[in-house]
N, C-alpha and C positions, 0 to 999 in steps of 0.2 A: 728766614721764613721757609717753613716745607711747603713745597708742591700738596697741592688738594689732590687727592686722587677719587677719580669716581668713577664709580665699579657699575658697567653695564648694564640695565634692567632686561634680563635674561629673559623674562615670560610678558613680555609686551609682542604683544602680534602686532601686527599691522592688517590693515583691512582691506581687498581687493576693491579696486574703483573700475568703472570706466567698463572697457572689454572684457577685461579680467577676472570681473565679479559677475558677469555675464557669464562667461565659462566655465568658474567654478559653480556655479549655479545647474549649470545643465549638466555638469559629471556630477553633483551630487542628485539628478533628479534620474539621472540616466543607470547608476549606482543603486538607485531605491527602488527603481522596475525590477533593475536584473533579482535584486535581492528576494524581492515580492515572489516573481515568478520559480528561483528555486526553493522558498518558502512551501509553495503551491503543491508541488506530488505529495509533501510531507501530509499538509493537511486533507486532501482529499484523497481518498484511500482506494486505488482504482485494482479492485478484482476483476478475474476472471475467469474461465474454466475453459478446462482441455473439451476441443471440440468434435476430436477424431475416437475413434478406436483407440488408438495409442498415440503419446507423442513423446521423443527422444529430448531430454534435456542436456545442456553442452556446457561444458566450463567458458567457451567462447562465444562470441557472434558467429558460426562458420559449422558447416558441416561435416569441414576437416578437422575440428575441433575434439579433443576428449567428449566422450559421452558419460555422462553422469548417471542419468535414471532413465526409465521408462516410466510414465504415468499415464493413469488409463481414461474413459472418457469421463468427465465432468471433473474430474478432480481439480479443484479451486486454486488459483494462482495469482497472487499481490502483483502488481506491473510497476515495476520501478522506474522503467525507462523505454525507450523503443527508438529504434535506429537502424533504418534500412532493410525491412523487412524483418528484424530481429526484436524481441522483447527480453528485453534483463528482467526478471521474477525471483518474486522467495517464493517461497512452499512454506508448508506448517509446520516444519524443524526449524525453519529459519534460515535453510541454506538456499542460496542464491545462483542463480545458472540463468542460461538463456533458451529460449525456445523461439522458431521460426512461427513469426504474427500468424501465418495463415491454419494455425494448429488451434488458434484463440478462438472463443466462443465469447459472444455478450452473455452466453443465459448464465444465472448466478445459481453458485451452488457453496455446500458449505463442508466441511468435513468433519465427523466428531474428534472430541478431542480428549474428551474424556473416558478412564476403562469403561464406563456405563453408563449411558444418557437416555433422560426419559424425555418421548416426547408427550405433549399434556395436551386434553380438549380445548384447554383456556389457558389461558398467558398470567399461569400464575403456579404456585407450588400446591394450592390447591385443588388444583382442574384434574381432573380424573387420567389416570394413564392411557396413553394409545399405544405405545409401543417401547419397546424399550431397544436401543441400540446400542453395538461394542462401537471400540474405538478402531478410525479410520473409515466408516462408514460415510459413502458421500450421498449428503441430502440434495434435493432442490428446494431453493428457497422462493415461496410463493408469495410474501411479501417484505417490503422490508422493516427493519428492525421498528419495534415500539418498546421505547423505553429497554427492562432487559429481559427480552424476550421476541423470537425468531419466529413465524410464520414458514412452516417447511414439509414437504413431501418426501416421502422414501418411497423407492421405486415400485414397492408392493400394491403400493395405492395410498397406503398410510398419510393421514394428513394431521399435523398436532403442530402445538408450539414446543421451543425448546429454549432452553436460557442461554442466554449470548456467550457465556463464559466457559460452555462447553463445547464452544466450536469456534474451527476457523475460516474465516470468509468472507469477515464482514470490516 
């Protein structure tokens, strides 16, 4: 007679009881916060604008740090992070640096982005021209976005819409 031989069932879990299903329970609730909350900068998209005259951009947190750029007042800045007086920012290339919070302004502004943007009386392709701007011109935005289309001031006085896709800011 042979020996029966019987081959382990490999993908049988077994189930925490007692204290144990208690604790795996709270590191998977405690695992779902953390996840939520880095989720969270993703979807909420926190601009800003340079608040000074000028401000110095750093590859670092530090002002011993390489300096990148100078950018001048209002120019619009994404906030990726912030840490000790310091914000990690992109810009409208896409590149990334830091700049010292106390440089940051709440007022919202936008940048063109396109070689030639119109801005219109009305939030549409057919609302009459107000003005026309080149690229890198920094607006203020006087309301926020409807649907696709910007509510924004140029410094002249100029007040129009402009379509969302021409600019960065938002």
């Amino acid at each position: 007679m042979m020996p029966t031989f019987r081959r382990p069932d490999r993908h049988r879990a077994t189930t925490p009881t007692g204290p144990a299903r208690a604790g795996v329970a709270a590191a998977l609730g405690l695992l779902s916060a953390l996840l939520a909350l880095i989720a969270l900068p993703a979807a909420a998209q926190d601009f800003r604008s340079i608040g000074e005259p000028a401000a110095v951009l750093y590859d670092a947190p530090s002002t011993k740090a390489k300096r990148m750029w100078v950018v001048g007042r209002g120019y619009p800045l994404q906030v990726a992070s912030v840490i000790e007086g310091w914000a990690r920012v992109r810009d409208a290339t896409g590149d990334t640096s830091w700049v010292e919070t106390r440089s940051l302004s709440t007022a919202r502004t936008v940048l063109v982005r396109a070689t030639m943007a119109t801005l219109r009386d009305s939030p549409s392709e057919r609302g009459a021209v107000v003005l026309r701007v080149g690229r890198d011109v920094v607006l203020d935005m006087v309301e926020a976005p409807v649907g696709d289309w910007v509510r924004v001031r140029h410094r002249d006085g100029a007040n129009g819409f402009i379509h969302v896709n021409q600019v960065f800011g938002l």
